[in-house]
N, C-alpha and C positions, 0 to 999 in steps of 0.2 A: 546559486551557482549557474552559470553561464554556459555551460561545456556543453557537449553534444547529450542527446537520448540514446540511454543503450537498451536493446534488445537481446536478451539474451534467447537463444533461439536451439530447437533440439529435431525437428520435425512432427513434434506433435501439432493435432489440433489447436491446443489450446495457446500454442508458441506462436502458432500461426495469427491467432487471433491477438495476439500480445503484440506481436509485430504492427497489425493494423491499427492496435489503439498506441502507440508511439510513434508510427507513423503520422497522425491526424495529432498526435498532444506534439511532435516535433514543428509541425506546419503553423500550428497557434504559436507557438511561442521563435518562431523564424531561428532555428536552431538545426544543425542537421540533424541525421540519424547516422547510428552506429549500430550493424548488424555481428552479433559476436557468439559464437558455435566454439565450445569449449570439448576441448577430446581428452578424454581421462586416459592415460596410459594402461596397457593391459598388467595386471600383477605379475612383477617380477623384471618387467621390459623397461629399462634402462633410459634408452634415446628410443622414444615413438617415432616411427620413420610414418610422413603422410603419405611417401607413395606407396604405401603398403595395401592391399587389395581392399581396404574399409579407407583409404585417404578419398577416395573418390567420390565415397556416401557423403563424406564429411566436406565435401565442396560443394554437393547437390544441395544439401541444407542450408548452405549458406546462399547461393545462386536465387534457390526459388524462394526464399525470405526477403532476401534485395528486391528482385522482379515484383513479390507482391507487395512491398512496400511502398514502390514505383507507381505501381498500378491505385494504390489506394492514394496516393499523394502525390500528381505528375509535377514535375519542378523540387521535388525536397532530393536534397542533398544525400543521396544512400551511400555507405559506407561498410568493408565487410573485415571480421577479423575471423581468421581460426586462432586459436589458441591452447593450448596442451594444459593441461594442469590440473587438478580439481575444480568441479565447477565454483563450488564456492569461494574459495581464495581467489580464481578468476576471478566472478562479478565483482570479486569485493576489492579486487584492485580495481576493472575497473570504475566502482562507484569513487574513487578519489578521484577523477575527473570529470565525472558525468551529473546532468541538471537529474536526473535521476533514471534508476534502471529498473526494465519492465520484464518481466515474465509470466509463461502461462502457468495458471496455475498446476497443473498436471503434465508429466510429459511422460520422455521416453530415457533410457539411458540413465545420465548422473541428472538428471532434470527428475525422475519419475517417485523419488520418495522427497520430493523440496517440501512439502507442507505438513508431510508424516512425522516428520526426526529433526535431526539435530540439524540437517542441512537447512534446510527451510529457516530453523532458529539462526540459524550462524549468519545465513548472508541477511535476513532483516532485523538480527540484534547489532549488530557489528556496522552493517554497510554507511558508507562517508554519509549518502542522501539518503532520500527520499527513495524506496522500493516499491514498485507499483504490481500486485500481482494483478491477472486478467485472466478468467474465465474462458472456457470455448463458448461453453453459450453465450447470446451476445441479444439485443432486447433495441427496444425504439429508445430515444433519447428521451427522458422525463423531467429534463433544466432541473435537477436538485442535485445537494452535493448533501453527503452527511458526515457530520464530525462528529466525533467519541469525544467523551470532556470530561476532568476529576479534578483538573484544577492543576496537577501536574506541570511540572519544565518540560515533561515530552508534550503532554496534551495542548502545552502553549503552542509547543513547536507544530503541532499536526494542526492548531485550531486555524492558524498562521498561514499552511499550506494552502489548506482548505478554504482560506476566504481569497487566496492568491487563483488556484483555480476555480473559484466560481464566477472572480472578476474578469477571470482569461476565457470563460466558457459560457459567459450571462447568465449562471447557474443560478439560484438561489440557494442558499444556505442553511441548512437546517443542524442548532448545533444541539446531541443528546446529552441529556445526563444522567445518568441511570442511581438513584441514591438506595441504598441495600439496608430496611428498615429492621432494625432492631428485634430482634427473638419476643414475642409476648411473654409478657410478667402478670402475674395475679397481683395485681395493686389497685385496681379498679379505675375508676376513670380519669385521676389525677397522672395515670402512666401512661394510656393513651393522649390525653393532653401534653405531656411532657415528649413525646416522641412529633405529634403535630405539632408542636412548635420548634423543636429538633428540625424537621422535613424544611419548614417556612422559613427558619434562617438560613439552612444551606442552600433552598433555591433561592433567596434573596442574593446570598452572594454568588452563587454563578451568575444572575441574570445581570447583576451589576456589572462583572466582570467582561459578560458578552457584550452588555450595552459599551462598554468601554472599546473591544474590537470595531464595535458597529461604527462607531464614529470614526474611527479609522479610514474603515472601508464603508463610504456613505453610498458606493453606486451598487453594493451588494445589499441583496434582499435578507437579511438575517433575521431568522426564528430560534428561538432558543426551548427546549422542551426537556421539564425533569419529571423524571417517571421513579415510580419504586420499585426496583427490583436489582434484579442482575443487568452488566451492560452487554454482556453478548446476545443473550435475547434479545432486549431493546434494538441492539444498533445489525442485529439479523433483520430483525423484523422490519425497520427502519430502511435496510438495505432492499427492500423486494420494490420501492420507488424511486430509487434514487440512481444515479449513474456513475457514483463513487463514494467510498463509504474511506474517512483519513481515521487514523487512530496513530496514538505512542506508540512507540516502544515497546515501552512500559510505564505502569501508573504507580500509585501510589498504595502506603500501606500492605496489607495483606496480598496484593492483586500483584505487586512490585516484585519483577522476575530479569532476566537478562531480555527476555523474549515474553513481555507479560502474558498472563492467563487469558487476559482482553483481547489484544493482540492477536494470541493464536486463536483461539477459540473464533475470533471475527474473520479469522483466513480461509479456517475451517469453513465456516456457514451462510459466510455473506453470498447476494443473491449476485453480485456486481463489481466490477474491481474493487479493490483495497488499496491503498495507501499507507504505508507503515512508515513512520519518519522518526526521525531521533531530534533532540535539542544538536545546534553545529557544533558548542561546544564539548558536547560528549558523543562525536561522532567516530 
C-alpha cells in the first residue's frame, strides 16, 4: 500500500519515540506522514466539544509530534489529525489507507492499556496493514531484521514484509523458526531417533522455502535459523540484536488466535519494535 505513515500519538514517551521511528520509515519510503491524536469522548457526553478546557491539551500533542517529527526528518511532508472516537476503531479506520500505522508501545489515556487487553488485540488483529509498535527505549542501529516463521498465510505475509524492509533499510535478515519438540516417551532410542528425523524434515522444509524467498530478494542477506523450543523466547531473545522483530497475526495450529499467542506474547517482550501484519487478503 502506498498511503501515507500514520502515527498514532497520545503524549507519552513512548508515542514520542513512535513518531521518530515513522518519521525516518516515512523518509525511506518517500511517503508523507500522518500525525493522528484520537480523543475518547467522556462517559455519557454526547457531541465532545474540542474547545472544552482539555481541547487545548489535545492540540499541544498533536503540535509537538508534528514539530518533532519535522525535527527528526527536515523535508518529510507532516500532517496532523484529531479525531474523536475510540482509539481503536480510529487507527483501525485509519489503517484502510495507510502503508502502515506506528505506536508506542505504552502510553497515556486510551493509548495506556494497548498491549494489556483487548485494545492492543483489536487494532493489530483487525487493522487493514501492517502495525508497527515502538518502544521508548530506543538503542544503535544493528542492520538486522528478524522474522517469526511456521510456515503460515500470516507468516508468508510478515516474511514478505520483512524482506521488503531489510531491502529498504540494507538490513540483513534473519528468518526464526522455533519447532516445539514432542513430550519424551520411554521407547528408548528408536523414539529419539524418530523425533530427530521429525526436527530434520521440518527444518529441510522451512529452509527450502526461505531459500525460495531468497531468490526473490537476491540483494538481501537472508539467514534462516530453526531452534527447538517455543517462538516467543526464540524471537525475544533474537529481538535484543535486531532493530525489528515481523511476526503474523496469527500462526498456525494450536498457537492460532484472532491475535496469536506468538504475536502477543512477542509485543509483550520484544527488546525492539514489532511489526504485526496480516495476509491482504484477510485484512
Amino acid at each position: 500500500m502506498s498511503g501515507p505513515i500514520v502515527a498514532g500519538v497520545d503524549g507519552s514517551g513512548s508515542a514520542a519515540a513512535a513518531v521518530e521511528w515513522a518519521a525516518e520509515e516515512a523518509v525511506r519510503r518517500g511517503v508523507p506522514l500522518r500525525v493522528v491524536h484520537v480523543r475518547e469522548p467522556w462517559a455519557g457526553e454526547d457531541e465532545p466539544h474540542l474547545d472544552a478546557p482539555d481541547g487545548e491539551h489535545h492540540e499541544d500533542v498533536l503540535t509537538e509530534a508534528a514539530e518533532a517529527a519535522r525535527k527528526r526528518a527536515p523535508g518529510l511532508e507532516v500532517t496532523t489529525a484529531l479525531l474523536t472516537g475510540t482509539v481503536v476503531a480510529s487507527l483501525r479506520a485509519e489503517s484502510e489507507t495507510a502503508a502502515l500505522v506506528v505506536i508506542g508501545s505504552r502510553g497515556m489515556g486510551g493509548f495506556a492499556e494497548l498491549l494489556l487487553g483487548s485494545v492492543g488485540m483489536g487494532l493489530a488483529g483487525h487493522a487493514r496493514g501492517p502495525v508497527v509498535v515502538v518502544r521508548e527505549t530506543g538503542g544503535e542501529r544493528r542492520g538486522e531484521i528478524v522474522a517469526g516463521y511456521d510456515g503460515s498465510p500470516h507468516a508468508e505475509a510478515a516474511l514478505r514484509f520483512a524482506l521488503e524492509q531489510a531491502a529498504r533499510h540494507g538490513a540483513r535478515l534473519r528468518v526464526v523458526y522455533a519447532w516445539p519438540a514432542p513430550p519424551p516417551a520411554p521407547y528408548g532410542l528408536s523414539y529419539g531417533d524418530l523425533v530427530q528425523a521429525a526436527f530434520d524434515a521440518e527444518a529441510n522444509r522451512v529452509r527450502e522455502r526461505v531459500a525460495a524467498w531468497r531468490e526473490e530478494y537476491p540483494g538481501v542477506d537472508v539467514r534462516d535459523e530453526v531452534v527447538v523450543g517455543h517462538p516467543v523466547p526464540a524471537l525475544t531473545e533474537a529481538s535484543e540484536q535486531a532493530d525489528l522483530v515481523v511476526v503474523g497475526s496469527r500462526g498456525k495450529g494450536p498457537l492460532a488466535s484472532l491475535l496469536g499467542s506468538v504475536s502477543h506474547g512477542v509485543l509483550h517482550h520484544a527488546h525492539c519494535p514489532v511489526a504485526v501484519v496480516r495476509p491482504p487478503e484477510q485484512s
